[in-house]
C-alpha positions in Angstrom: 9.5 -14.6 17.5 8.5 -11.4 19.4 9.0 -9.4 16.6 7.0 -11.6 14.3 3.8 -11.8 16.8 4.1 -8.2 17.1 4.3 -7.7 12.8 1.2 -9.8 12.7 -0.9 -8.1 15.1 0.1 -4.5 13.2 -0.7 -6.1 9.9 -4.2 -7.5 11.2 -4.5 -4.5 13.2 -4.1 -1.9 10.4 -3.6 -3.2 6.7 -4.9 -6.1 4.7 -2.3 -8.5 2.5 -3.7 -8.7 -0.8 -1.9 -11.4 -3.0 -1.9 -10.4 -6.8 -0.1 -12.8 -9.5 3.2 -12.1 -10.9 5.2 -13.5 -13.5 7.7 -15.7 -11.4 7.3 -19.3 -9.5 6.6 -22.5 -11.0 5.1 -23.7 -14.4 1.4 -23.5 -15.0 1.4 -26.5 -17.5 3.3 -28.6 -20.0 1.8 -26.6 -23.0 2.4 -23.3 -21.2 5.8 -23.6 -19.7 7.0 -20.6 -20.8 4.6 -19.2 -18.5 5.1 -19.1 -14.6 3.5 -18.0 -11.5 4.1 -16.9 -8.0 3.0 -15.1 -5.9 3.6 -10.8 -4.2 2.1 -9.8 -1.1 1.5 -6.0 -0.4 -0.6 -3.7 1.2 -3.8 -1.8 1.5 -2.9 0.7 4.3 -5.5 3.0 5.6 -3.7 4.5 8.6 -0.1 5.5 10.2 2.7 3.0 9.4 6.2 3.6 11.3 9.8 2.0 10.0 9.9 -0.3 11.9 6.5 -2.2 10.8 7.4 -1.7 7.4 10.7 -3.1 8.2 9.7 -6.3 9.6 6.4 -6.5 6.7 9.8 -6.1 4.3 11.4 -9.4 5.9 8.5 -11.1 5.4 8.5 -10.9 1.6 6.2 -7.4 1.4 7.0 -5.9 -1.8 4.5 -2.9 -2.6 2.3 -0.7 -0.3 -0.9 1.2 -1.8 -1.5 4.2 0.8 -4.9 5.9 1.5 -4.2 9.4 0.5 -7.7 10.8 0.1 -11.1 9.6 2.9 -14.3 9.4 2.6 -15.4 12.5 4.6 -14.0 14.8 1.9 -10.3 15.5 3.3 -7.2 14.0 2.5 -5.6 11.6 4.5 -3.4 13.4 6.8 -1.6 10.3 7.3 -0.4 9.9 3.9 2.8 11.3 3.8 4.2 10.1 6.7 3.5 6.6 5.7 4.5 6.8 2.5 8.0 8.2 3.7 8.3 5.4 6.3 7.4 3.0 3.7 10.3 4.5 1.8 12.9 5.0 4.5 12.3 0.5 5.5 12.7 0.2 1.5 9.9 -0.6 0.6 9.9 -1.2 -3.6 6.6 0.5 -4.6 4.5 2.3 -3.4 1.1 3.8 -4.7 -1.7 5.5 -3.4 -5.8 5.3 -3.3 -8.9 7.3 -2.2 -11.9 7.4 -1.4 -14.0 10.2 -3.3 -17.0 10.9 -1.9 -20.6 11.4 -4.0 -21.8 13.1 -1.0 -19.3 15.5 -0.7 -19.6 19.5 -1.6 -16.9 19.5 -3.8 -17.0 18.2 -7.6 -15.1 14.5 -8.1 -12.0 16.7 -9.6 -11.7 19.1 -6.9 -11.1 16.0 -5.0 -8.9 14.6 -7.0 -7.3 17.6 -6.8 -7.1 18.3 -3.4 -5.2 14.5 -2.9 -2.9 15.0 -5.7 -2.2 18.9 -4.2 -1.6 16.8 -0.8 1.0 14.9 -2.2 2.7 17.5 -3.5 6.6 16.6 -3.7 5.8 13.1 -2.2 7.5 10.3 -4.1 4.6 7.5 -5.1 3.5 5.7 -8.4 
């Protein structure tokens, strides 16, 4: 029970669930029972996340994690990696990441691009 409280406050503390459909779960309709529904649970994850909370999100039913990689204040997000690999070393199935470009930034749209994707050089995601 420790370990749960503690998962929850980590989860509220530094990621959002975000529920998406997926084919699995129970039938939408007599016409359409071919078709089913369930639900995954993942996460939006905007700062450092160790093992052991990716662990315990894991036991929970936490499938995918989508990983800041790139901030709003024109840098990537030094962060990223290490997440990602602890997201990888708990097991975590996928793993994606996101940014933030910034409009108000110096540097063109795809030098930002570029500078997250230079980042992540070597770094397992997608």
């Amino acid at each position: 029970e420790m370990q749960l409280k503690f998962c929850f406050l980590l989860l509220v503390a530094t990621a959002q669930a975000i529920p998406i459909l997926e084919n699995k779960g129970k039938k939408l309709n007599e016409r359409a029972s071919n078709l089913t529904f369930g639900t995954t649970y993942g996460l939006d994850v905007s700062s450092l996340l160790y093992p052991s909370t990716f662990q315990c999100l894991k036991s929970d039913g936490y499938t995918f994690v989508i990983v800041r990689a790139y901030r709003s204040d024109c840098a990537p997000d030094g962060n990223a990696i290490h997440t990602i690999a602890n997201a990888h070393q708990a097991g975590i199935e996928y793993i994606d990441v996101y940014m933030f470009p910034s409009p108000r930034c110096s540097k063109s749209a795809a030098q930002q691009v570029s500078d997250m994707v230079t980042a992540l050089q070597g770094v397992e995601y997608g």
